[in-house]
C-alpha positions in Angstrom: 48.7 66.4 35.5 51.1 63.7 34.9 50.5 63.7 30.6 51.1 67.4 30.9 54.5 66.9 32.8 55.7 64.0 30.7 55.2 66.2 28.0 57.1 69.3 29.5 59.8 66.8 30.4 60.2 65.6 26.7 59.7 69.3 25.4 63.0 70.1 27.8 64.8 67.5 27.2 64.7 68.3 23.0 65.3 72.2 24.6 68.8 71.0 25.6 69.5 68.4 23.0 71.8 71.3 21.0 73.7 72.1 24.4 74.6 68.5 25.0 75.4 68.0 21.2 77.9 71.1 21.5 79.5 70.1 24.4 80.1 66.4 23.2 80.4 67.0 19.5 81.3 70.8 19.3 84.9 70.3 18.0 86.8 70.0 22.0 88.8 67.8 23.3 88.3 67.4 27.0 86.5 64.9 29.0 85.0 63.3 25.7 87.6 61.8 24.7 89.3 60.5 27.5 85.9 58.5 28.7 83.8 58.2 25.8 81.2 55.9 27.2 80.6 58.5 30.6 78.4 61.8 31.2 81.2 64.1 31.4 81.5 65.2 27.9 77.9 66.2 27.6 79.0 68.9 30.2 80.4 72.4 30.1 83.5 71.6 31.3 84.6 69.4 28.1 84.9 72.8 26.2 87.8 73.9 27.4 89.3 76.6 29.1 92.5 79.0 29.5 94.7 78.0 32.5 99.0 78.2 34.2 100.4 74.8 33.7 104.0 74.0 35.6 106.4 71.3 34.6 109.0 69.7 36.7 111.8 67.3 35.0 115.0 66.3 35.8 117.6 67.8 33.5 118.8 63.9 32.3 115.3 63.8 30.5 113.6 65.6 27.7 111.8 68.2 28.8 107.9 68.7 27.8 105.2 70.6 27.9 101.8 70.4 27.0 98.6 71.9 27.0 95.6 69.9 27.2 93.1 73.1 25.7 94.6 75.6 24.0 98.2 75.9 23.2 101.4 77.3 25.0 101.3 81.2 25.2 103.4 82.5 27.2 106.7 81.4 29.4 105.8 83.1 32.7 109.5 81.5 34.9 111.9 79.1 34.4 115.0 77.5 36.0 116.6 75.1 38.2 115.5 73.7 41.5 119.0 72.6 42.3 119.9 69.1 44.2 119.0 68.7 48.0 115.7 71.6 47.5 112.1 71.4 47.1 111.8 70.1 43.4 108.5 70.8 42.7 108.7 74.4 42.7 107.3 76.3 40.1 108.7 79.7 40.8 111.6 81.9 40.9 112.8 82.0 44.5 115.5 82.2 47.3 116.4 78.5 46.3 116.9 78.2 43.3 117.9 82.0 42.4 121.7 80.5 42.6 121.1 78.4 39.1 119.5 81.1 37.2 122.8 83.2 36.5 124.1 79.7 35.7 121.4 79.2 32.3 122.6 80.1 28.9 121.8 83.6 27.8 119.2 82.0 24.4 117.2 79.8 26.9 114.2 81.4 27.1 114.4 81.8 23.0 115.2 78.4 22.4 112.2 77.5 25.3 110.1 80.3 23.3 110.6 78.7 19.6 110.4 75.1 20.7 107.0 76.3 22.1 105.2 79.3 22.0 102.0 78.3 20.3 102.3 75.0 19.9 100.1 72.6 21.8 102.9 70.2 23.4 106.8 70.9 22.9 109.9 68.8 23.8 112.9 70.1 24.4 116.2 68.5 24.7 118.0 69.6 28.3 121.2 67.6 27.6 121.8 69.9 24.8 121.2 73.1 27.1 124.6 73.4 28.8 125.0 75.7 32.0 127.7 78.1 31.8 131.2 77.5 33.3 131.4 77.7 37.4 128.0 76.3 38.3 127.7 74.8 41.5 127.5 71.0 41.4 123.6 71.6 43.2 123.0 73.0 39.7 124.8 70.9 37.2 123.9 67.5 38.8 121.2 65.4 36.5 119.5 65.4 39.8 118.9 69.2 39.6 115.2 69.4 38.4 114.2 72.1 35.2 111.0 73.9 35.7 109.3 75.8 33.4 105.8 77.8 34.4 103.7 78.7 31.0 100.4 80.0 29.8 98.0 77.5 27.7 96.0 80.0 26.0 93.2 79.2 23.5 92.7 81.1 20.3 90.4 83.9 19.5 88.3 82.0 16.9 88.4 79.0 19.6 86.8 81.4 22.4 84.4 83.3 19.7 82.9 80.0 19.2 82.6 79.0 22.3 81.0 82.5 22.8 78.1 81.7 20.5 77.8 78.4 20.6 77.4 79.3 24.6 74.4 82.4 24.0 72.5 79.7 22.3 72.2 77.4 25.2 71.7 80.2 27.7 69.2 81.5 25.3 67.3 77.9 25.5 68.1 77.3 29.0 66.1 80.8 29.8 63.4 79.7 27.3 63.2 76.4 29.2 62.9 78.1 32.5 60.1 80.1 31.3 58.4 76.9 29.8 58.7 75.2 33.0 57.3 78.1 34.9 54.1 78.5 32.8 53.1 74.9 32.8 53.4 75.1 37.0 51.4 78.2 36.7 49.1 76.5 34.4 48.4 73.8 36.7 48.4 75.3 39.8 45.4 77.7 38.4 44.0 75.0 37.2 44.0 73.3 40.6 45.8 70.2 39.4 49.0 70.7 41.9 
């Protein structure tokens, strides 16, 4: 009984061999490369995945954004959290609806150019000046930018991913069903 499940375990292990190697070495960049030496990148979660990113800066520094899969799709809200409010906002609201009149009408194109599918941008905000009568809570350097975007991954990305995925949970059934008729095997065989 022990041969026979030595043997299943070394049969499964060689099962899954392909979905470690394509979660490790399948062309992502997530966990795998930030700890090389640990268990995360042989794991699902180092291929990647779609997500809403929100970044907060001051508007003395460069802005940027970045996507850790994917790249920036869409600008979903921007603005100004002005001085004295919650900075870390990430949406349009009562606050910081008083800076928004305030932005320059080609914002969102210059935001949208510097960006838009591109997987990290920088943007300038000294050179993004606020139009004339804006309160001082909106001018001030203190006054925090916020832009909310989209990283998005490609569609060759996901198709991929796709395959590469039906593969494992073809082996992973396969396994199962290995697993299942060795236990049957030895339990009709009075050996469990």
């Amino acid at each position: 009984m022990l041969r026979t499940l030595i043997v299943l375990f070394v049969i499964l292990s060689l099962l899954m061999a392909p979905a470690m190697y394509y979660y490790r070495y399948g062309g992502y960049e997530g966990y795998g490369t930030s700890s090389p030496d640990s268990y995360q990148g042989f794991s699902l979660g180092n291929m990647g995945y779609s997500s809403m990113q929100c970044s907060n800066i001051p508007r003395s520094v460069s802005y940027s954004a970045s996507c850790t899969y994917g790249s920036v799709g869409a600008i979903k809200a921007y603005g100004i959290n002005p001085t004295g409010k919650q900075s870390s906002t990430c949406i349009e609201n009562d606050d910081n609806k008083v800076c928004k009149p305030f932005l320059p009408d080609d914002i969102l194109t210059t935001l949208t150019t510097q960006c838009i599918g591109k997987n990290n941008c920088k943007v300038n905000l000294d050179q993004i000046k606020l139009k004339d009568g804006a309160s001082a809570e909106c001018s001030s350097t203190d006054a925090v930018f916020f832009m909310q975007y989209s990283c998005i991954q490609s569609t060759a990305q996901i198709e991929s991913k796709f395959k590469q995925t039906s593969l494992i949970s073809c082996l992973g059934v396969f396994a199962c069903l290995l697993f299942l008729i060795t236990v049957y095997f030895l339990k009709k065989n009075s050996k469990i």
